[in-house]
N, CA, C and O of each residue as an XYZ file, in Angstrom:
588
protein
N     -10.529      3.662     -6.623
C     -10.217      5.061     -6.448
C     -11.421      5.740     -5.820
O     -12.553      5.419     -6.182
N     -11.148      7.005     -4.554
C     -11.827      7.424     -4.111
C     -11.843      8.774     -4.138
O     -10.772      9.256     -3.769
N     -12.751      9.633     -4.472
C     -12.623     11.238     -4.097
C     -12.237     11.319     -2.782
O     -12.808     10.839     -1.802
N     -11.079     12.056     -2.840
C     -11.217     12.698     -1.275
C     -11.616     13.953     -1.107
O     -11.437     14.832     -1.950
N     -12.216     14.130      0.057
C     -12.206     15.999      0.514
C     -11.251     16.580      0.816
O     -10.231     15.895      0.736
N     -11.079     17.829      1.222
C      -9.917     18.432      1.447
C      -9.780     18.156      2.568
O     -10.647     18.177      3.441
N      -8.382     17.791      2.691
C      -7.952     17.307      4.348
C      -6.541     16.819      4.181
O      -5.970     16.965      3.100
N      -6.104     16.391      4.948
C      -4.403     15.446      5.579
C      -4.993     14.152      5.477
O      -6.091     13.661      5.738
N      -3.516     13.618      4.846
C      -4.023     11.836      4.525
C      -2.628     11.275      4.944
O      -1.659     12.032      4.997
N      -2.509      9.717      5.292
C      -1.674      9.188      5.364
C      -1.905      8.050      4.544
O      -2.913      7.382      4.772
N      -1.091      7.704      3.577
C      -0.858      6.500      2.784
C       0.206      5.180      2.426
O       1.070      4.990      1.570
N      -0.230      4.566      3.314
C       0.741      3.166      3.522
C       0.848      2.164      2.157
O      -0.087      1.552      1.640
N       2.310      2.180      1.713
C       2.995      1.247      0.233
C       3.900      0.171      0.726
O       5.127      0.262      0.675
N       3.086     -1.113      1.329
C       4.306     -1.507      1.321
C       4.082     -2.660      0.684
O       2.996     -3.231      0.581
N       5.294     -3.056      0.182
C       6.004     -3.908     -0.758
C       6.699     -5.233     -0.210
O       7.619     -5.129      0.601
N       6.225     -6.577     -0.685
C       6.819     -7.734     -0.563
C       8.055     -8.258     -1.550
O       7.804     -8.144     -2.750
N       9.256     -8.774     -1.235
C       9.963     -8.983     -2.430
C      10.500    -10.465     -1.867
O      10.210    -11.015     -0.804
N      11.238    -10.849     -2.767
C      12.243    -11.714     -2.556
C      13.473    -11.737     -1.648
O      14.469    -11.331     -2.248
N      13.659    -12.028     -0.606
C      14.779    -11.485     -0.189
C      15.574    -12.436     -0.395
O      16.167    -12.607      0.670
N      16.012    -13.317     -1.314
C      16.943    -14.098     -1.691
C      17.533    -13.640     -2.810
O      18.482    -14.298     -3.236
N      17.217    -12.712     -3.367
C      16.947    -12.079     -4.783
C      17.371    -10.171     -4.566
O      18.035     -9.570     -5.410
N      17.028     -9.754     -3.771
C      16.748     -7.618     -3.675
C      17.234     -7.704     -2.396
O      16.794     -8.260     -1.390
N      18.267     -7.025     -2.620
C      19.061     -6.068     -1.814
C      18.419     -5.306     -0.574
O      18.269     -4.180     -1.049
N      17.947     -5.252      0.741
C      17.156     -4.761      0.863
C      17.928     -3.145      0.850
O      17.123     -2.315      0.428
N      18.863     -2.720      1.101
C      19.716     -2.010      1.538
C      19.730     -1.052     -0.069
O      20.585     -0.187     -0.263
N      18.668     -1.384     -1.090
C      18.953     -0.665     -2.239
C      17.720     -0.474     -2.799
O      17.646      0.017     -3.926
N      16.367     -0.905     -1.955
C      15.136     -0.429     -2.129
C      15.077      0.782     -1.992
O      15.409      1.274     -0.914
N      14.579      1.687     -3.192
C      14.348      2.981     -3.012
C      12.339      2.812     -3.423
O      11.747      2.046     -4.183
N      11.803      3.997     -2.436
C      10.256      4.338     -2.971
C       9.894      5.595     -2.864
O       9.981      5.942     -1.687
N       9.544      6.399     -3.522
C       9.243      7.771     -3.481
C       8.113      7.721     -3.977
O       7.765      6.774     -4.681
N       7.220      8.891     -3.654
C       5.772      9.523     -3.755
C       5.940     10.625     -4.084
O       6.466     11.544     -3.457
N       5.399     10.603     -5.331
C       5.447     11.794     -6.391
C       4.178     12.580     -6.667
O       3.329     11.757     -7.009
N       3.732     13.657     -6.670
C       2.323     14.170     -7.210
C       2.696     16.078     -7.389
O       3.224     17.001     -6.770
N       2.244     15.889     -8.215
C       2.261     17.527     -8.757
C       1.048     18.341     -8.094
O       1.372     19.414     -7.587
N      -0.327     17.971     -8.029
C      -1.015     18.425     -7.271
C      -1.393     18.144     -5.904
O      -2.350     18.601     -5.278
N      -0.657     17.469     -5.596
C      -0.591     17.536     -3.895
C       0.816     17.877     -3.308
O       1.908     18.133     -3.817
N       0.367     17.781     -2.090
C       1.536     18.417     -1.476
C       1.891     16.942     -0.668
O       1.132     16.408      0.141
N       2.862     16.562     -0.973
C       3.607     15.829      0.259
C       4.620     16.447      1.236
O       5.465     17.305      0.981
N       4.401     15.929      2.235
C       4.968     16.406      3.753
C       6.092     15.545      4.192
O       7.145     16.066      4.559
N       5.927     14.211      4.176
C       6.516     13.153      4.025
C       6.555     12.013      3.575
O       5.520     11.562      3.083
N       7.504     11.373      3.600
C       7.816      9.938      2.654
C       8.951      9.374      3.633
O      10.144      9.639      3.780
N       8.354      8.776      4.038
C       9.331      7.654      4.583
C       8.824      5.987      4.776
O       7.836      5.389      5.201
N      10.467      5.587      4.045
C      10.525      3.880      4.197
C      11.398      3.672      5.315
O      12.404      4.253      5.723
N      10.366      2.130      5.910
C      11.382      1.704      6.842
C      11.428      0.146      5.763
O      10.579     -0.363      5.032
N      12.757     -0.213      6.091
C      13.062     -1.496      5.093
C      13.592     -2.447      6.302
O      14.120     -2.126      7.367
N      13.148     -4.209      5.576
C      13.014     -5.445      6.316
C      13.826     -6.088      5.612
O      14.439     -5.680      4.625
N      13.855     -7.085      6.083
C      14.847     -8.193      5.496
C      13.812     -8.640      3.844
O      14.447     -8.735      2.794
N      12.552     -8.824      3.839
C      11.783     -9.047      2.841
C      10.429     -8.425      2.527
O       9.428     -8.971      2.063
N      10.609     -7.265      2.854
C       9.979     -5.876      2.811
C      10.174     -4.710      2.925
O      11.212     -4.387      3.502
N       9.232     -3.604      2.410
C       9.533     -2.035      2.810
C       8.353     -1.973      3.211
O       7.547     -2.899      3.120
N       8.067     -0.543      3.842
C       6.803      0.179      4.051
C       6.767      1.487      4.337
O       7.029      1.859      5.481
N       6.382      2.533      3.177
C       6.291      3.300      2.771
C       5.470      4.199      3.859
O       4.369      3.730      4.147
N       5.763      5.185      4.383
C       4.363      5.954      5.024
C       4.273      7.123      4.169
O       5.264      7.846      4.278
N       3.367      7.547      3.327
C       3.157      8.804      2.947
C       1.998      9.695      3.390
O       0.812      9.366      3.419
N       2.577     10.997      3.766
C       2.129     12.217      4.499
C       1.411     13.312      2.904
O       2.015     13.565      1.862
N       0.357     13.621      3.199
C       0.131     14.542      2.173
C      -1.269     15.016      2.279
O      -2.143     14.194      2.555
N      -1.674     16.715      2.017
C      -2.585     17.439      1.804
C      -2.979     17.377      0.689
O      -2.171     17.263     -0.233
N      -4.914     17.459      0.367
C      -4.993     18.089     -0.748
C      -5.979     19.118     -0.186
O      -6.686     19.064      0.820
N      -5.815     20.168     -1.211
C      -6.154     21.413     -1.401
C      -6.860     21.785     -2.240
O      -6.673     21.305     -3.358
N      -7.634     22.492     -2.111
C      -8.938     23.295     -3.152
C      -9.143     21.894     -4.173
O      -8.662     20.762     -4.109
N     -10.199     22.624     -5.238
C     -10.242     21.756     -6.210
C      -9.645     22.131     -7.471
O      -9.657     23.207     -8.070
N      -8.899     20.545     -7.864
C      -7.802     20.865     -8.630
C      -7.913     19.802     -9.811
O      -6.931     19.062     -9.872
N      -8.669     19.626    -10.536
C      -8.485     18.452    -11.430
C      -8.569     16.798    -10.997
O      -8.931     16.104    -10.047
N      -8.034     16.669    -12.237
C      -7.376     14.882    -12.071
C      -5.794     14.787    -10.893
O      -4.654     15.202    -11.105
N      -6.307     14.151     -9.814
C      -5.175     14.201     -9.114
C      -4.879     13.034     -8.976
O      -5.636     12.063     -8.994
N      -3.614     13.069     -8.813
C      -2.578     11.559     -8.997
C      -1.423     11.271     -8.161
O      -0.627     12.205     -8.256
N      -1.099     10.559     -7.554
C      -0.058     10.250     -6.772
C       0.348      9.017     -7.344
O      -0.368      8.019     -7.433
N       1.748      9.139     -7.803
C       2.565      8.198     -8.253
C       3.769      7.453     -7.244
O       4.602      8.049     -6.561
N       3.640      6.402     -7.337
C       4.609      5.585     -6.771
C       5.814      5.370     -7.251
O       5.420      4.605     -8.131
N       7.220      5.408     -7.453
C       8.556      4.777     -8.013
C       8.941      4.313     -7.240
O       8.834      4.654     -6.062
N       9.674      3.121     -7.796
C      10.261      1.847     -6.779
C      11.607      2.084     -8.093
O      11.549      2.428     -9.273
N      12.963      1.632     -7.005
C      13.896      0.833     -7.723
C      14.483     -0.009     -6.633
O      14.807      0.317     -5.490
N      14.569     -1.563     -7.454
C      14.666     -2.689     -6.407
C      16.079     -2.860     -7.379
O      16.021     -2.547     -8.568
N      17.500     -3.443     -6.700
C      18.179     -3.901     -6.971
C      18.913     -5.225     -6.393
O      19.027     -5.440     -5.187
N      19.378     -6.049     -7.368
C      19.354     -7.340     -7.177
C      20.847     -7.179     -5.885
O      21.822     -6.428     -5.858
N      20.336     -8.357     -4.903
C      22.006     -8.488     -4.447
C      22.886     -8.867     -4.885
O      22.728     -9.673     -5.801
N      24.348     -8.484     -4.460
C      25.401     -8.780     -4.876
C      25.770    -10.416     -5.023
O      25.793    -11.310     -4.177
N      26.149    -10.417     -6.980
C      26.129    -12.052     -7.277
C      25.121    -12.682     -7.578
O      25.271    -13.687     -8.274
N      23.867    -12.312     -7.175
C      22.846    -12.699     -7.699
C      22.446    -12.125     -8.937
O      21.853    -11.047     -8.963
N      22.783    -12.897    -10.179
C      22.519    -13.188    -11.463
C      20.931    -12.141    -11.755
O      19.849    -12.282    -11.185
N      21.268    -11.231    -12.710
C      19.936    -10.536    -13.155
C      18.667    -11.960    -13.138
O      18.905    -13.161    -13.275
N      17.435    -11.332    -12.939
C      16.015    -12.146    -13.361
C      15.110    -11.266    -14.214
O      14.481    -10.288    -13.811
N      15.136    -11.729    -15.383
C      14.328    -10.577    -16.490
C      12.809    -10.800    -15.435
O      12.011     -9.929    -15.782
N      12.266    -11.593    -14.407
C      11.080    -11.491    -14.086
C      11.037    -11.616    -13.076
O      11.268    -12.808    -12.874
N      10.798    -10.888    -11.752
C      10.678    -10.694    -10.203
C       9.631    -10.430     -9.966
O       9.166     -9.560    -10.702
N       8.781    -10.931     -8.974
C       7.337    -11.147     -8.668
C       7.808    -10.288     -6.807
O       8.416    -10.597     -5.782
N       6.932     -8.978     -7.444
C       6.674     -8.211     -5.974
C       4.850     -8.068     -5.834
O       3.960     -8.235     -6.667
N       4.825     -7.646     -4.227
C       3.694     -8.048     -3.809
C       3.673     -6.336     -3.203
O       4.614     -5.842     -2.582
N       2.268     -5.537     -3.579
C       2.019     -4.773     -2.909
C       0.603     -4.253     -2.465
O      -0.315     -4.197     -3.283
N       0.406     -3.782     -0.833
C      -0.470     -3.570     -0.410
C      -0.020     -2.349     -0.302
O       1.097     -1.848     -0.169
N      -1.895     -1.673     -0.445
C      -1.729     -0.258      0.169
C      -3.073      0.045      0.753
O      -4.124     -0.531      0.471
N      -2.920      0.937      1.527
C      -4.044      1.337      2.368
C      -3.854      2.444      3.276
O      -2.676      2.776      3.405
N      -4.885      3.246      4.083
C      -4.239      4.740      4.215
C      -5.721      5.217      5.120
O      -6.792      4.612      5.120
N      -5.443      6.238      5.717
C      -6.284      6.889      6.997
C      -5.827      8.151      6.861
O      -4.706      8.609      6.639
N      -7.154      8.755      7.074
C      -7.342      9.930      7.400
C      -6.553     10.700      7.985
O      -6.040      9.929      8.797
N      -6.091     11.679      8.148
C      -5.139     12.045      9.361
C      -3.708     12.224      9.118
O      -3.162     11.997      8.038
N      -3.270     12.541      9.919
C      -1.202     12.088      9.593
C      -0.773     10.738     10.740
O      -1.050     10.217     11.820
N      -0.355     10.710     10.172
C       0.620      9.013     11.183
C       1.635      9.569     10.743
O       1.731     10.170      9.672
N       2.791      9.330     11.877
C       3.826      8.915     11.534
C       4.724      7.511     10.777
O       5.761      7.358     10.131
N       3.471      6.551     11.380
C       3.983      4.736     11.064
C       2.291      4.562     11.616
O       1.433      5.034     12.362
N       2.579      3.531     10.636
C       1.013      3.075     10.741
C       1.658      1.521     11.143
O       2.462      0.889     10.457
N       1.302      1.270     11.929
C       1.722     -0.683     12.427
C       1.458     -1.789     11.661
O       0.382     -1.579     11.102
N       1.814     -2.658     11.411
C       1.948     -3.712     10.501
C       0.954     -4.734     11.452
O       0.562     -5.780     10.933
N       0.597     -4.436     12.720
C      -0.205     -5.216     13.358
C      -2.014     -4.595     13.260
O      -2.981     -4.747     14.006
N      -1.828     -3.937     12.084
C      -3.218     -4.084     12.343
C      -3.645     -5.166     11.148
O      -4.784     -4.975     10.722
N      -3.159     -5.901     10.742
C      -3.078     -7.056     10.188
C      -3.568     -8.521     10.965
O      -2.787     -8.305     11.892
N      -3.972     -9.348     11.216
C      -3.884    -10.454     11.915
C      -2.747    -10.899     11.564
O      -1.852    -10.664     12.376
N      -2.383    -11.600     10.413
C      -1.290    -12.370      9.771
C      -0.757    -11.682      8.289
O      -1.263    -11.729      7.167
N       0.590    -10.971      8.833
C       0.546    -10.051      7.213
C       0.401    -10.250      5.847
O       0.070     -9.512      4.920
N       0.812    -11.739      5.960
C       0.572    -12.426      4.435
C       0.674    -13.979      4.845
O       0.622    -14.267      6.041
N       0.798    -14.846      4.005
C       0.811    -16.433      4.101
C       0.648    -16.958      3.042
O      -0.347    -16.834      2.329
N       2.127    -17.953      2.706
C       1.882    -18.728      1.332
C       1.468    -19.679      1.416
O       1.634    -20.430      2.378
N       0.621    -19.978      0.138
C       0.195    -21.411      0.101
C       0.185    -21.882     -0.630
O      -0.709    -21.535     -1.402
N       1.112    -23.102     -1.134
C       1.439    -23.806     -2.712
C       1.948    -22.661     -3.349
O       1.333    -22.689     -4.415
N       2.616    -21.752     -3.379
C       3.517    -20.569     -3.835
C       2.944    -20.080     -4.283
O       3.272    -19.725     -5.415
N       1.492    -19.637     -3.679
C       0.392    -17.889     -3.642
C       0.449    -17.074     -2.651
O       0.277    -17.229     -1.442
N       0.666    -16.334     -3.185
C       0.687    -15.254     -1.802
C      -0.184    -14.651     -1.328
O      -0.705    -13.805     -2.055
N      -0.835    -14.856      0.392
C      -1.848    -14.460      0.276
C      -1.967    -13.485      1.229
O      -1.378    -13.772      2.271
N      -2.602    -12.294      1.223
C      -2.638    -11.418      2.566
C      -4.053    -11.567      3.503
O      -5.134    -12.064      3.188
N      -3.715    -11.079      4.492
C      -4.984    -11.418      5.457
C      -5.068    -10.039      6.166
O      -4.147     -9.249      6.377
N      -6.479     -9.924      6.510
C      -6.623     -8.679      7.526
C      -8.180     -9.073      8.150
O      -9.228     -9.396      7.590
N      -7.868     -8.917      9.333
C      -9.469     -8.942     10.052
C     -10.028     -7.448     10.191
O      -9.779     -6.541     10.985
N     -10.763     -7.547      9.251
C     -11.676     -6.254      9.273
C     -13.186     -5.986      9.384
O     -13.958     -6.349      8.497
N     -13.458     -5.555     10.128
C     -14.559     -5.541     11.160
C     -16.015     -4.590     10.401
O     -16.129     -3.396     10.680
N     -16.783     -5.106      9.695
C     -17.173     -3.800      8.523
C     -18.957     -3.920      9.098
O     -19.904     -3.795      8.321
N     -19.114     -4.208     10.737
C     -20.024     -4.618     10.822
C     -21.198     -3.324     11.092
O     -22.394     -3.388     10.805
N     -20.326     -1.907     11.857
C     -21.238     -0.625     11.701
C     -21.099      0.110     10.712
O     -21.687      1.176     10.895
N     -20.429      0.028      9.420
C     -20.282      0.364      8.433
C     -20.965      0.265      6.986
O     -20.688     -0.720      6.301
N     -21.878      1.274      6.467
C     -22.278      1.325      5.116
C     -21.427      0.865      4.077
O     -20.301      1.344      4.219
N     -21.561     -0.132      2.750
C     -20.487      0.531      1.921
C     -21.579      1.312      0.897
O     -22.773      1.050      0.752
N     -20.870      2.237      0.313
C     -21.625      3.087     -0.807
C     -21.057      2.684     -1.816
O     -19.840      2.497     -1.803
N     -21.850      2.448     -2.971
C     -20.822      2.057     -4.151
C     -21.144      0.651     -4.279
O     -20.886      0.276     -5.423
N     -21.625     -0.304     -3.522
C     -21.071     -1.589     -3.265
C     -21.330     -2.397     -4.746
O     -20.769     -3.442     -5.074
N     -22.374     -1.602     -5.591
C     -22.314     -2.769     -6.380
C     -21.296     -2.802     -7.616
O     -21.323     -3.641     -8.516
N     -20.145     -1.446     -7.464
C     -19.270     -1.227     -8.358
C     -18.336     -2.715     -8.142
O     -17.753     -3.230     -9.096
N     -18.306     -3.220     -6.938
C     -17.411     -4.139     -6.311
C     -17.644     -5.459     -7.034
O     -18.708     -6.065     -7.158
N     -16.195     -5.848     -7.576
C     -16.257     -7.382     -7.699
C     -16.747     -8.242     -6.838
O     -17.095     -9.278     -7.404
N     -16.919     -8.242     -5.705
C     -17.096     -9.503     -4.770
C     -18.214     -9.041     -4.333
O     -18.532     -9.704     -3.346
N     -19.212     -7.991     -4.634
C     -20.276     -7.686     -4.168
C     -21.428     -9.109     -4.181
O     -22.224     -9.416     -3.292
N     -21.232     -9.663     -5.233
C     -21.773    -11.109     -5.779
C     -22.017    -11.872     -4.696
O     -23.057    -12.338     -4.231
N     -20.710    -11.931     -4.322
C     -20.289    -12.815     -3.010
C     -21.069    -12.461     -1.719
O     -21.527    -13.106     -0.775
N     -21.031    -11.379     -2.022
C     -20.816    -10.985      0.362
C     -21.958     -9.845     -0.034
O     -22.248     -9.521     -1.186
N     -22.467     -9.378      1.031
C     -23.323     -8.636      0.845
C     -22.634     -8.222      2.252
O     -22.548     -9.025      3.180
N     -22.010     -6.497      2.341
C     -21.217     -6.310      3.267
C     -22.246     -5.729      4.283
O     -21.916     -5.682      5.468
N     -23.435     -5.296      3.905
C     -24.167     -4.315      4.654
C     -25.437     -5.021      5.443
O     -26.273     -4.422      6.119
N     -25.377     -6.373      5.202
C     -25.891     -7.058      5.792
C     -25.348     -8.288      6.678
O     -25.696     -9.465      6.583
N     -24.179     -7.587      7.782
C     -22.909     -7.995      8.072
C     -22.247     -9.280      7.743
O     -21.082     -9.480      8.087
């Protein structure tokens, strides 16, 4: 979690499912927040995905602010309830308003391996500070600021 300043944000939810299993045609996702303002919410839905774009201001200073996600995934037709469905979600978000943020700024959007799911992104963090870094789990690992 990050403070933001006051400004326009765009925030990308999207969601991996089963598509042998969820309907895509009955994925619902809404973006909920009492202290912000949303502008928009829109899903575009895949054969074994959604992706959420959310539009939203914040304003003055206002507390603990929160933006909530709801999903309802429903099973397809004939396909037998599963008390346990394994969804996959990324999120990530820019400054600004977008209308659609591209799924290609990804190299490879995800990739299984031995039935893990894994996501990939080439991200380039080479003129970039991080602040914070040693809050980071993998700080251990990588030392980002020393590219």
């Amino acid at each position: 979690m990050k403070a933001l300043p006051l400004s326009e944000y765009t925030l990308v939810y999207e969601m991996y499912y089963n598509e042998s299993k969820i309907d895509k045609n009955e994925v619902i996702v809404n973006a909920v927040s009492t202290p912000l303002n949303i502008s928009g919410n829109n899903t575009n839905k895949f054969a074994d995905h959604s992706r959420t774009v959310v539009n939203f201001h914040k304003y003055g200073s206002i507390g603990i602010i929160d933006l909530d996600i709801d999903i309802t995934l429903k099973n397809k037709s004939g396909v037998s309830y599963d008390a346990v469905t394994s969804i996959y979600v990324v999120v990530y978000g820019v400054s600004g308003r977008q209308d659609d943020v591209d799924w290609r700024i990804w190299d490879r959007v995800y990739l299984v391996q031995n039935k893990v799911f894994h996501f990939e992104a080439d991200i380039i963090m080479n003129k970039h500070d991080i602040i914070n870094e040693h809050n980071l789990s993998i700080s251990n690992l990588l030392n980002m600021n020393k590219k």
